[in-house]
C-alpha positions in Angstrom: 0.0 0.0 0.0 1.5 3.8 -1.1 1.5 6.2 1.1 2.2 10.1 -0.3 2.6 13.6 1.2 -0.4 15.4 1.0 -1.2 18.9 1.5 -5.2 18.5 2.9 -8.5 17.4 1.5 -11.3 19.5 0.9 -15.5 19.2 -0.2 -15.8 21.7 -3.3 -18.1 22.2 -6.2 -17.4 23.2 -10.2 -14.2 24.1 -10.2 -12.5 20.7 -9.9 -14.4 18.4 -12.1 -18.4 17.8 -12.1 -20.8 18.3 -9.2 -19.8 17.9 -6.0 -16.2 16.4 -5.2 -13.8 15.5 -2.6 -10.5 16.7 -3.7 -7.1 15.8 -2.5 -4.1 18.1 -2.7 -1.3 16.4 -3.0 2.7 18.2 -2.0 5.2 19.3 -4.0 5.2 20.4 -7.8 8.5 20.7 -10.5 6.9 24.1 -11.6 7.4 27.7 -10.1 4.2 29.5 -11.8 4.7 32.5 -11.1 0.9 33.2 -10.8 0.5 30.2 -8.4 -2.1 30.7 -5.4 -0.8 28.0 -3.3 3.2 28.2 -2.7 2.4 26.0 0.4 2.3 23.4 -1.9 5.5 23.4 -3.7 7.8 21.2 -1.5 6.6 18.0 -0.6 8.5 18.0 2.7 5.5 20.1 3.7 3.0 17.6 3.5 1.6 15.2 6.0 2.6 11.2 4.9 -1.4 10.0 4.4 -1.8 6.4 3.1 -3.9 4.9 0.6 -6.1 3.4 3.5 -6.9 6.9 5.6 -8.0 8.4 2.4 -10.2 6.0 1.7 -11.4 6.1 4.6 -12.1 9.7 4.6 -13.6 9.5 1.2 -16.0 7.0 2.5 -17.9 9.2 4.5 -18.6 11.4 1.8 -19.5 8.3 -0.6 -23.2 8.8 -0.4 -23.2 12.6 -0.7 -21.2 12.7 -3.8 -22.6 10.0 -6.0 -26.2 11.7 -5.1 -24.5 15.2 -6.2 -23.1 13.6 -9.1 -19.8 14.0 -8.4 -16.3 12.6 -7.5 -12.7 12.0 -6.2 -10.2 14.7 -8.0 -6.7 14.3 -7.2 -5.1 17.8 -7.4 -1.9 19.5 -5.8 0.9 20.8 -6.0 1.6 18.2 -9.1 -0.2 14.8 -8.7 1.8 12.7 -11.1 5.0 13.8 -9.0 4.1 11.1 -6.9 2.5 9.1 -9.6 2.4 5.7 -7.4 0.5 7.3 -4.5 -1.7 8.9 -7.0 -2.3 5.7 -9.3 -3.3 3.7 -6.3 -5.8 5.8 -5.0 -7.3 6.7 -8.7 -7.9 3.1 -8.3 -9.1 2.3 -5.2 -12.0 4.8 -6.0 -12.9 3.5 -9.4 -13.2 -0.2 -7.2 -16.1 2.1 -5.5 -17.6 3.2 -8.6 -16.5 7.1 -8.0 -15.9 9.1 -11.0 -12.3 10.5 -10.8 -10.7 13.4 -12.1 -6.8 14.6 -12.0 -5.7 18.2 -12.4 -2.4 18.0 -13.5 0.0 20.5 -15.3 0.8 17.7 -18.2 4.9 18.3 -17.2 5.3 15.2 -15.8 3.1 13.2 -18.2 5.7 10.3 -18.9 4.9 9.4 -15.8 1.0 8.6 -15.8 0.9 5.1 -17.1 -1.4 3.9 -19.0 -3.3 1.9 -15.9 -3.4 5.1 -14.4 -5.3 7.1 -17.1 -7.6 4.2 -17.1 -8.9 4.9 -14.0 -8.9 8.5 -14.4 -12.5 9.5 -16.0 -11.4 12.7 -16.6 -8.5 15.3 -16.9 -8.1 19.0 -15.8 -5.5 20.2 -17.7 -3.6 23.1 -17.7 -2.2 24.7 -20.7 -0.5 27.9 -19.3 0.8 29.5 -22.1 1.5 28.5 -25.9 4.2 30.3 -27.1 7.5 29.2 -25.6 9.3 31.7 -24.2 6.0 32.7 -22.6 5.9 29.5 -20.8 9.3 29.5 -19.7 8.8 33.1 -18.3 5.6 31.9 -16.7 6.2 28.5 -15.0 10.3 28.2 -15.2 9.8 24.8 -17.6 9.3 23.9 -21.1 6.1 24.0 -22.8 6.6 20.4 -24.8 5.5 18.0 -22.4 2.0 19.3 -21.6 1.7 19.5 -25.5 2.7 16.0 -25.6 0.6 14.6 -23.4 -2.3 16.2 -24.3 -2.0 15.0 -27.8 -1.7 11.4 -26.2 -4.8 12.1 -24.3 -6.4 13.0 -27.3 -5.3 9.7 -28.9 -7.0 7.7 -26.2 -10.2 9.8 -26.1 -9.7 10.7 -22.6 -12.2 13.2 -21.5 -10.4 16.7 -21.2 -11.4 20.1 -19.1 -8.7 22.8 -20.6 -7.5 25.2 -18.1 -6.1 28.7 -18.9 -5.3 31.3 -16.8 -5.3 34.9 -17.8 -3.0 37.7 -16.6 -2.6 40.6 -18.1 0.6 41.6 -19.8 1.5 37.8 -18.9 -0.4 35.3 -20.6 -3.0 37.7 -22.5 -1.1 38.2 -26.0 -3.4 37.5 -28.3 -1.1 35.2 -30.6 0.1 33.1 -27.6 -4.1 32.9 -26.7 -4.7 31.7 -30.5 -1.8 29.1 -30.4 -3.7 27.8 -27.3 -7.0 27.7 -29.1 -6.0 26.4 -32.5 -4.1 23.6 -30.8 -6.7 22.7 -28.2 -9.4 22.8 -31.2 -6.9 19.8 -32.7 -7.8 17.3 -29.8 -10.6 15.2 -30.4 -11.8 14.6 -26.5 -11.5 18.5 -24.9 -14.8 18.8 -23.1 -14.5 22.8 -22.8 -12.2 25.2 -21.7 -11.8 26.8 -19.0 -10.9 30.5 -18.9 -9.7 31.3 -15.3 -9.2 35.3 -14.7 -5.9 35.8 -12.9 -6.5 37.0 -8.5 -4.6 37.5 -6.0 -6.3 35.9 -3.1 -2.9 34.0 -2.6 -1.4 36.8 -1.9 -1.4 36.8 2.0 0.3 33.0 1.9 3.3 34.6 0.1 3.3 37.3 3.2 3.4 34.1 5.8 6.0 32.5 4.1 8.2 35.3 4.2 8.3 34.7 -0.1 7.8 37.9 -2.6 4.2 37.5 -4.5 5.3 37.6 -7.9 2.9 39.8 -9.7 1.9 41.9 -6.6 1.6 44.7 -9.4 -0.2 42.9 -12.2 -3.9 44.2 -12.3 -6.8 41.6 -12.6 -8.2 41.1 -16.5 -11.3 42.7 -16.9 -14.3 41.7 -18.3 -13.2 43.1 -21.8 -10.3 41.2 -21.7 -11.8 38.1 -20.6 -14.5 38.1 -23.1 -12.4 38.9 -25.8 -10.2 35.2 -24.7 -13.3 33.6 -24.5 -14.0 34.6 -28.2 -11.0 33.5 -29.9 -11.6 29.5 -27.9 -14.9 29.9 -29.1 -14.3 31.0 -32.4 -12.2 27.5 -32.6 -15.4 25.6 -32.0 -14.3 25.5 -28.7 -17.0 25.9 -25.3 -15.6 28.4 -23.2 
């Protein structure tokens, strides 16, 4: 039985997958976005070691609520597929109970969700943060390839996808790195829709308690111009967004 280090587990609704879900964060992720609303997340020396077993266990008592509100398990972070084992095992384990399941994942680590893996995963949240290369780089430290990679695998399997984008001004807003995103997304065969998410800075105050600079302290939020106009160029692609 794997045990993993994870963050904490929470009850939420719509943003993680369908209906109602019990979501698990897990600790520690390869990426440094620099937009990223949880940097209590990055190391996985911060989390607590949970086994397979005591999640389940807490997942149980939720079992009846979240089949009635037609939801699921989502396994989040930090990265999930950093700890790909853990992660597999669980995805498992509540597929055995009939749960739908969902993994939110950045697509950098990829390689490392076997194929048993995605075949207990009903769905994925994917996040494509940035087309354009250099944008990428600037945004999350990495390269963009991977995510690109594995979402065109994805595709290949018909594994039901959620695109996730989040817009920051003068960051991720160019409107050629937006329709790189789009025209790429609008290749894949399984995307569901995509999700615009509107940069915030409610993260803010953890950056204060852990003594760590808040990256775009400055940046403004996108307004509703701004987001509309995103929205457009997915849906132009015959995308839902």
């Amino acid at each position: 039985m794997s045990t993993g280090a994870v963050h904490s587990w929470d009850i939420a609704t719509a943003v993680d997958g369908p209906g109602t879900r019990f979501v698990v964060f897990t600790a520690g992720c390869p990426l440094r976005c620099r937009y990223c609303q949880n940097p209590e997340t990055w190391h996985e020396r911060d989390g607590q070691r949970v086994s397979v077993d005591e999640l389940m266990a807490e997942i149980v008592k939720y079992r009846r609520f979240i089949e009635v509100a037609g939801g699921g398990v989502t396994v989040s972070g930090g990265e999930p597929l950093l700890q790909h084992t853990f992660v597999a095992e669980l995805l498992h384990r509540c597929r055995e109970l009939g749960l739908h399941t969902a993994l939110d994942t950045s697509g950098f680590l990829g390689h490392h969700a076997t194929d048993a893996l995605l075949a207990d995963t009903d769905l994925v949240l994917l996040d494509i943060k940035s087309w354009d290369p250099a944008t990428y780089l600037r945004v999350t430290g990495e390269e963009v390839a991977p995510t690109l990679e594995f979402a065109r695998r994805l595709s290949a399997m018909g594994k039901p996808m959620w695109i996730r984008f989040v817009l920051v001004p003068g960051l991720t807003d160019d409107r050629d790195n937006v329709e790189g995103i789009a025209e790429f997304v609008a290749t894949l065969e399984s995307v569901e829709h995509v999700d615009v998410l509107p940069f915030h800075k409610l993260g803010a105050p953890k950056y204060a308690r852990l003594g760590i600079p808040f990256p775009l302290a400055d940046t403004p939020t996108p307004d509703a111009a701004l987001v509309g106009r995103v929205r457009g160029q997915f849906i132009r692609h015959g995308l839902r967004a």
